[in-house]
KOLVO-429823 format. One record per residue: z, y, x of N, C-alpha, C, O, CB in turn. Coordinates in steps of 0.05 Angstrom, whole numbers, plus 5000, padded with zeros to 4 digits. Glycine has a CB too. Example, Ala and Ser with C-alpha at 12.3 -4.5 7.8 and 13.67 -1.06 7.14 Angstrom:
! residues 2
515648865264515649105246515649345264516949345285518149115226 514249555257514349795273515750015258516150235268511449885282 
This chain:
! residues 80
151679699196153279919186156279839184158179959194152280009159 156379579170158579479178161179459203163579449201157679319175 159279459228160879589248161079769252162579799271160679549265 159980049241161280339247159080419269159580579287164980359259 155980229264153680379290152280409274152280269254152180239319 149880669280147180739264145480469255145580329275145180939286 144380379241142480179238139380329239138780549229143180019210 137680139252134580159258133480049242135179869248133580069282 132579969228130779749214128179929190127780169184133579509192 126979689185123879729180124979859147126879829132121279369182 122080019149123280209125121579999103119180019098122080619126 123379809090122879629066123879449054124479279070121379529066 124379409032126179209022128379279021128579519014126278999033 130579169025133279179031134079429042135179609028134078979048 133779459064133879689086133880019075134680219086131279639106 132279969045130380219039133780319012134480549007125680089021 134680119002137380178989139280239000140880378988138380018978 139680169028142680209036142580369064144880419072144479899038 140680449083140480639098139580829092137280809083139780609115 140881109095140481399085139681519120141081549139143881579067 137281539116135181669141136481859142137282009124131881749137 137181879181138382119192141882159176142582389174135782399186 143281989168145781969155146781799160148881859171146081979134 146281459159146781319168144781089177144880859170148381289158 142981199193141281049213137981219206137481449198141380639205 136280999213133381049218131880849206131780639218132481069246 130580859183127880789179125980729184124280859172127280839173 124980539204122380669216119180449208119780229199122980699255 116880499212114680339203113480279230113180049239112780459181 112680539244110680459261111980459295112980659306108080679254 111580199309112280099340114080459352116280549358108079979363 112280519349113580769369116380929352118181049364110681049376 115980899325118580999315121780919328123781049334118580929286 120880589327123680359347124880579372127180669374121579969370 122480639390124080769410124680999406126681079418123280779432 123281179391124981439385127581399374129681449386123681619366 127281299349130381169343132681189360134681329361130280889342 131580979374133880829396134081139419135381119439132080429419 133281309415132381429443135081639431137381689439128281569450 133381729404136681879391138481819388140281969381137281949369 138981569394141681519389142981519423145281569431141981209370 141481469432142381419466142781669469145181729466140181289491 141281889475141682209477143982379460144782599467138882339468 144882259437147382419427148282229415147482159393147182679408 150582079430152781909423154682049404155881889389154181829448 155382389401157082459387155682409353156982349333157982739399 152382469356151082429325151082049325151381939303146882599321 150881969337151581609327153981549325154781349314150681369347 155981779339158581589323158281719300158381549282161981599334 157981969292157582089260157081969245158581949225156082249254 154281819246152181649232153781399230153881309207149081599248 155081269250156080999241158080989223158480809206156880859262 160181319228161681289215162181309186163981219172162581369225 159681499178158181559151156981299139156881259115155681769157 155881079161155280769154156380689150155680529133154580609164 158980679158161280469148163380489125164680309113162980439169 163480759121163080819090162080909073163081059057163880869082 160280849074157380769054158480469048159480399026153580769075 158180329069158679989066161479959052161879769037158779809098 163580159059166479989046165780119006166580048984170880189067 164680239012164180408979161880248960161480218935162780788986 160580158983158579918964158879648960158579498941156179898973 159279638978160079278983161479168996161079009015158379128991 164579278981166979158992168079058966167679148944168979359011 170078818976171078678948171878898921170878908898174178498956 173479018932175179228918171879448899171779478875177779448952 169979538916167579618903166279378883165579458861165479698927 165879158887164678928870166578948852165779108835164178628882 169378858845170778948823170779118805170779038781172178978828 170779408812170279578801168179568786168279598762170379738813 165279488804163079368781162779268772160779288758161579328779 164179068770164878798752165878918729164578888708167078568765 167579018729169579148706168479338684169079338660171579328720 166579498697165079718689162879498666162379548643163579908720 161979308681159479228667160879048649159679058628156979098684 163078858648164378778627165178868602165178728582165778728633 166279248603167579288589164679398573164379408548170079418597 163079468591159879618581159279448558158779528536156879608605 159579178565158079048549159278848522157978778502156778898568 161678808529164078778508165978938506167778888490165278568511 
């Protein structure tokens, strides 16, 4: 997401917080989901640049220095 392309990855763990299915990338579990995936994104380049670009800020809004600060701050003052 970081580079501004859709991400594919297995719908679990990690993946399941920070990719928004059909927004910025694909979720998928089972073998044949991979190539549909990939297949949508090959067939409408104008919806993967959308999606990446919706990915890449997602990523500067979550986990960029300037975002970690802000939460830093928030949970400091929360708590003292």
């Amino acid at each position: 997401m970081n580079r501004g392309t859709p991400v594919i990855a297995c719908n679990s763990g990690g993946p399941k917080e920070t990719v928004v299915p059909g927004e910025t990338g694909f979720l998928v579990q089972k073998d044949s989901e991979w190539g549909e995936a990939m297949n949508k994104i090959v067939k409408d380049p104008e919806f993967a640049a959308f999606m990446g670009q919706k990915g890449l800020k997602s990523v500067h809004s979550k986990f960029s220095l300037r975002s970690f600060k802000q939460k830093l701050e928030k949970d400091l003052i929360t708590k003292y």
